[in-house]
C-alpha positions as CSV (number, residue, x, y, z in Angstrom):
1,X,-55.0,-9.8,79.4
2,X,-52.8,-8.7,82.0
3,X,-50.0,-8.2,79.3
4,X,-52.3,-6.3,77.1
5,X,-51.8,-2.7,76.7
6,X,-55.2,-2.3,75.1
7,X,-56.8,-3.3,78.2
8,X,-54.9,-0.8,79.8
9,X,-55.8,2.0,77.3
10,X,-59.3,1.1,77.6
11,X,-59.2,1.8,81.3
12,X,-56.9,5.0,80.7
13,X,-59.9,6.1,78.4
14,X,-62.2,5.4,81.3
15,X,-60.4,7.4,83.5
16,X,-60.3,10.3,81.0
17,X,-64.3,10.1,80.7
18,X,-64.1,10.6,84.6
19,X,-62.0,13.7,84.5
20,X,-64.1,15.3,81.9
21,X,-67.3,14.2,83.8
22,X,-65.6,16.2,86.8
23,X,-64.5,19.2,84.8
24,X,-66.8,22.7,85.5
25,X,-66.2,26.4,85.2
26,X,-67.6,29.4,86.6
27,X,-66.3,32.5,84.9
28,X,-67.4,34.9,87.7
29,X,-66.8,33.6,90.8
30,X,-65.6,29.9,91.7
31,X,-68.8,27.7,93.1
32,X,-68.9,26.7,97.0
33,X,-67.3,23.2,97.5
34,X,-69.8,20.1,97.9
35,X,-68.6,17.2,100.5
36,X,-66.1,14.4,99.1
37,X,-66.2,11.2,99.4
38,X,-63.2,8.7,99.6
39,X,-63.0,5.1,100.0
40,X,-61.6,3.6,103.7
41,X,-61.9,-0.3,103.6
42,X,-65.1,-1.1,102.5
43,X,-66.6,1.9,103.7
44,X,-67.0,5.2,101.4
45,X,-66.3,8.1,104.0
46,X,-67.6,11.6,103.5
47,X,-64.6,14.4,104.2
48,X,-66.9,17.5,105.3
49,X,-66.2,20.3,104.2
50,X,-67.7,21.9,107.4
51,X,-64.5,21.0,109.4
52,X,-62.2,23.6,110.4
53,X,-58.9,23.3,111.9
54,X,-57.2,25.9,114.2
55,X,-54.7,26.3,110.7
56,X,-57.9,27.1,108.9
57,X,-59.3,29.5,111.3
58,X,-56.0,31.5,111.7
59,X,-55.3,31.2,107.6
60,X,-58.3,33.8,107.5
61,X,-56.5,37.0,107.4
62,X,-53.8,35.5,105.5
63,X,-52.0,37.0,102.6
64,X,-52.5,34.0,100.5
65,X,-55.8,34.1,101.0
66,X,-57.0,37.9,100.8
67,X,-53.8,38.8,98.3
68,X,-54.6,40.4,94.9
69,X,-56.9,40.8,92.6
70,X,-58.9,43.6,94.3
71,X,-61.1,46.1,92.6
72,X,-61.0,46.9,88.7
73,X,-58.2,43.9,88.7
74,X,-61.3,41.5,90.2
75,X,-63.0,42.1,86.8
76,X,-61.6,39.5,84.6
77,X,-63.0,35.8,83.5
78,X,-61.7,33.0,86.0
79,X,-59.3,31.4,84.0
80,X,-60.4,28.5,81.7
81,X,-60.1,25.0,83.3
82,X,-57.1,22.8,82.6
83,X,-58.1,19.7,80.8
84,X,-56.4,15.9,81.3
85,X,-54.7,14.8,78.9
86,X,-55.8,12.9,76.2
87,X,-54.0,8.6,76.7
88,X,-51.8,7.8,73.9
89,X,-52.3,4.4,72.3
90,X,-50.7,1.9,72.5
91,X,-48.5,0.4,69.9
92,X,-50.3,-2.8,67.9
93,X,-49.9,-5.9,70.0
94,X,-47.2,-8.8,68.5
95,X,-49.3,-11.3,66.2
96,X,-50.3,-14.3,68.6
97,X,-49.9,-17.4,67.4
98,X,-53.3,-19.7,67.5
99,X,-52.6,-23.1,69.4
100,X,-54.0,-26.2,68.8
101,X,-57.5,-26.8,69.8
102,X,-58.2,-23.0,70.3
103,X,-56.8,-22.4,73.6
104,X,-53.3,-21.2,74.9
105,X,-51.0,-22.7,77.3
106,X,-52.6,-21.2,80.2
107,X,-56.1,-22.4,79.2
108,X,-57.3,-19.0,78.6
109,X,-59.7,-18.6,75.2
110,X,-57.5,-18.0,72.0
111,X,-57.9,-14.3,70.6
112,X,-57.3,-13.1,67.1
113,X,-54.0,-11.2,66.5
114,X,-54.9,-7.2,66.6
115,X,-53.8,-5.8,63.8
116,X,-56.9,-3.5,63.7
117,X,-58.5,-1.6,66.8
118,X,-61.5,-3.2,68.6
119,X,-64.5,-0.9,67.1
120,X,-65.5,-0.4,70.6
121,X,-62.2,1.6,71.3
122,X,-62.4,3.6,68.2
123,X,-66.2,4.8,69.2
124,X,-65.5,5.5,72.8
125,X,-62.1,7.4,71.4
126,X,-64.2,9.4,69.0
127,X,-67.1,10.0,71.7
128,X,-64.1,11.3,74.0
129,X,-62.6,13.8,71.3
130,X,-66.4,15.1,70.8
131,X,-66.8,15.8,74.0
132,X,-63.9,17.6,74.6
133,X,-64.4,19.6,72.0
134,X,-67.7,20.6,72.9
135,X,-66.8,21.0,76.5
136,X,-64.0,23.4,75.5
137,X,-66.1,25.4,73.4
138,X,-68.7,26.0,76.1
139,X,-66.2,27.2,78.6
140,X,-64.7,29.8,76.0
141,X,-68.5,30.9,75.2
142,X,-68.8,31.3,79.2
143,X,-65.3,33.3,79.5
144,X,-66.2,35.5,76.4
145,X,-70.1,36.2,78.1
146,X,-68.4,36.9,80.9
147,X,-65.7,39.4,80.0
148,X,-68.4,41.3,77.8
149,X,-70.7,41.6,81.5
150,X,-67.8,42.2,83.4
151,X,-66.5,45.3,81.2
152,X,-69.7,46.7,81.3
153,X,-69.7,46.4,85.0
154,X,-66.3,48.2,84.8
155,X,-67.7,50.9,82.4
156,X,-70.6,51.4,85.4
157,X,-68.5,51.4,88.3
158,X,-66.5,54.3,86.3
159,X,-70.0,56.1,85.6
160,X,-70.0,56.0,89.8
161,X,-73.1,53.3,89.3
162,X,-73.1,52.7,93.1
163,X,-75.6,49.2,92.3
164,X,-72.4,48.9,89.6
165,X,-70.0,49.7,93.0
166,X,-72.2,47.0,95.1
167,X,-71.6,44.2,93.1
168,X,-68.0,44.3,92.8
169,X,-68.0,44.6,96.3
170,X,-69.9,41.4,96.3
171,X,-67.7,40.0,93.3
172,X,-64.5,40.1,96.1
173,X,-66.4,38.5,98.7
174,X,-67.5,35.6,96.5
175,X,-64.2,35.6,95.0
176,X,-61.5,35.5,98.6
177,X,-61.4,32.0,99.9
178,X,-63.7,31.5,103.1
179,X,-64.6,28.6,104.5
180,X,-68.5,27.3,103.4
181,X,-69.6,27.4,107.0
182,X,-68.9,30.8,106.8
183,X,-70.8,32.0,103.9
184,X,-73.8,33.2,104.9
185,X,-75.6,36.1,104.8
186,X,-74.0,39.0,103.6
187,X,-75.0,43.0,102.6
188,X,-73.1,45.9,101.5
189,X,-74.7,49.2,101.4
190,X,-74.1,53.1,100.9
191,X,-74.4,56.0,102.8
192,X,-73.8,58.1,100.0
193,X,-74.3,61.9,101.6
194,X,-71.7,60.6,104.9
195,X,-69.3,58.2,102.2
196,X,-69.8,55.3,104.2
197,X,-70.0,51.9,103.0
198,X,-71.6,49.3,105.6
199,X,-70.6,45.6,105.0
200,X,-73.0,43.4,106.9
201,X,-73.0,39.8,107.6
202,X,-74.6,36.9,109.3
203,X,-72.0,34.9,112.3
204,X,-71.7,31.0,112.2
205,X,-73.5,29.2,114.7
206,X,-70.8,28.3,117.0
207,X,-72.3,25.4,118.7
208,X,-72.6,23.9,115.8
209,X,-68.6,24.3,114.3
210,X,-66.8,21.3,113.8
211,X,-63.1,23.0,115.1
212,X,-60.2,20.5,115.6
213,X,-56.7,21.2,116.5
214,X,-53.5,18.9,114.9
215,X,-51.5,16.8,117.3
216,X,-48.9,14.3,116.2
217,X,-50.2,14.7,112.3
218,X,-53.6,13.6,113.6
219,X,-57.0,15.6,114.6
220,X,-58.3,16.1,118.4
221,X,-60.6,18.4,119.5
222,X,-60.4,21.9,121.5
223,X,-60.4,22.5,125.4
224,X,-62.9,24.7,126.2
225,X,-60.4,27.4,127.0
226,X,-59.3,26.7,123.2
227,X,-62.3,27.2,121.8
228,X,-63.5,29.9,123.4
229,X,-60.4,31.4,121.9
230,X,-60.8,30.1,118.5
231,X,-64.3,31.6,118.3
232,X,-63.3,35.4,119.4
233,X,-60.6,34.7,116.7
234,X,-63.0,34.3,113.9
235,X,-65.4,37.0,115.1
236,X,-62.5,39.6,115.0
237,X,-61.1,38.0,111.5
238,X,-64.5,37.9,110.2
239,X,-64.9,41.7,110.9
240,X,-61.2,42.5,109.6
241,X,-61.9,40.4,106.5
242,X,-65.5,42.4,106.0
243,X,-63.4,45.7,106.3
244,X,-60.7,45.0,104.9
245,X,-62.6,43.7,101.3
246,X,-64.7,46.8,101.3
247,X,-61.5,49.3,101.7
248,X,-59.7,47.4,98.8
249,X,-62.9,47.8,96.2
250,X,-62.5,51.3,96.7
251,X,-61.0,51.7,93.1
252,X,-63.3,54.7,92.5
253,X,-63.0,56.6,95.5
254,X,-66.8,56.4,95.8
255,X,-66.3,56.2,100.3
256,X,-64.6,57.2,103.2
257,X,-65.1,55.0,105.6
258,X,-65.6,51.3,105.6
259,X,-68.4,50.0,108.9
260,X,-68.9,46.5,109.5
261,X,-72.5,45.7,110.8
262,X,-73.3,41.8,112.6
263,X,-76.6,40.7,111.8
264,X,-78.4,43.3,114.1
265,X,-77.0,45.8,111.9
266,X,-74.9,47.7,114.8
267,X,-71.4,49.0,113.8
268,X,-68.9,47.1,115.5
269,X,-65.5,49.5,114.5
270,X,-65.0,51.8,111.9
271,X,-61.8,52.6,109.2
272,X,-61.8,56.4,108.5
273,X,-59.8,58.2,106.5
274,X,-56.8,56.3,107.6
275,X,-58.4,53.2,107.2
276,X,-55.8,50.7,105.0
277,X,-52.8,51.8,107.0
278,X,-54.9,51.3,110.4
279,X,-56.3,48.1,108.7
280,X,-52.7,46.8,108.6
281,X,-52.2,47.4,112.2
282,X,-55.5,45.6,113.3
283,X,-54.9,42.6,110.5
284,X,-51.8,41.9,112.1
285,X,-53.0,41.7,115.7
286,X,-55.6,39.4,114.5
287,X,-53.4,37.1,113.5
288,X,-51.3,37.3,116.3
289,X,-54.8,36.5,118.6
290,X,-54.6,32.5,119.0
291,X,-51.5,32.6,120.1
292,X,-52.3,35.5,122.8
293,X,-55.3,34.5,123.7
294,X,-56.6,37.8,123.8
């Protein structure tokens, strides 16, 4: 067996069922990460996804993460999922010759030359090709729904819909990378007769963070100097991030100013009519924070 390619393409079709089992697709906005699980030893470890590291906290305001799309460009499908790709087969093994008394050389039991697939291979081959077809299908029905809600969103938010204006506020949120621990609750609403848009969401529990820092390629925690700092730094990015999201969904020049509201609903700073190029200035002094201290 251990010279049989057959085995080897039964397993490569086993690993193929895996990667289809894993396969999803949200056509809006990507779902939140569950915890994953890898194996150490004997032991199956969960990697949380509810630890942070001082990279992660000052990756916040990054380009990379709060880069384009913004506004009408947010209202596209995601794009379909790639699929793996399909194992080849193997070529037919060599005829084996049957020795005397039904058993090889090495004592193993004598099989019958294949010059035909096992039927068990063809079925799980053709249960495989079925289901990729019918997962493909389903993820083009999902991007074509999608597309036809999201150009009607498109044809609201143009009609000054400010419900229409709300959710693709909403839609960026969802759609910027942020850490799960940091999702929680968020609200945007209008002031239409003073063109002000208030963003408000919910803080962390900061007792509760899981905050490391990288030493010599491995993970130790935070003095307490160091994490005092690191949790001013994501209050002030969380803010930016808030403002800096709403400002960008402006596409319809339906505000003026952009107020970002903690959970007790009091405005902590405001962008006004200079808001992006002021927004600039205070994005980059966030990021320049851990190292300051300030």
């Amino acid at each position: 067996m251990a010279h049989d390619p057959w085995y080897y393409y039964s397993r490569a079709l086993d690993n193929y069922k895996v990667g289809l089992d894993q396969l999803d697709y949200a056509a809006v906005a990507p779902k939140l990460p569950k915890d994953r699980f890898r194996t150490q030893g004997f032991f199956t470890v969960s990697e949380l996804t509810g630890r942070l590291t001082l990279d992660d906290i000052k990756s916040l305001l990054s380009e990379s993460v709060l880069g384009p799309p913004h506004g009408f460009d947010l209202l596209r499908p995601l794009p379909l999922p790639s699929f793996p790709r399909f194992p080849e087969r193997p070529q037919t093994s060599p005829p084996i010759q049957k020795p005397q008394g039904g058993f090889s050389i090495f004592g193993s039991p004598w099989r019958a030359p294949k010059h035909e697939v096992d039927l068990e291979i063809t079925v799980m081959e053709e249960t495989l090709h079925d289901r990729t077809a019918a997962l493909r299908q389903a993820f083009e029905h999902k991007y074509e729904s999608a597309k036809s809600q999201l150009d009607e969103l498109r044809a609201r938010c143009a009609a000054n819909d400010y419900e229409a204006v709300r959710l693709l506020i909403n839609l960026s949120h969802a759609r910027h990378d942020l850490p799960s621990v940091f999702r929680r609750f968020w609200e945007v609403d209008f002031d239409q007769t003073s063109r002000i848009l208030l963003c408000t969401f919910e803080l962390p529990d900061f007792g509760s963070l899981n905050i490391s820092k990288r030493r010599n390629s491995k993970l130790a925690p935070l003095s307490a100097a160091e994490r005092k700092r690191s949790n001013e730094t994501i209050i002030y990015s969380l803010c930016l991030r808030a403002a800096y999201i709403g400002a960008k969904s402006d596409a319809g020049d339906w505000f003026d100013t952009v107020a970002v509201n903690l959970g007790e609903r009091t405005p902590i700073f405001c962008i006004g009519e200079q808001r992006l190029e002021r927004l600039s200035y205070l994005l980059g002094s966030a990021r320049d924070a851990p190292s300051t201290g300030q």
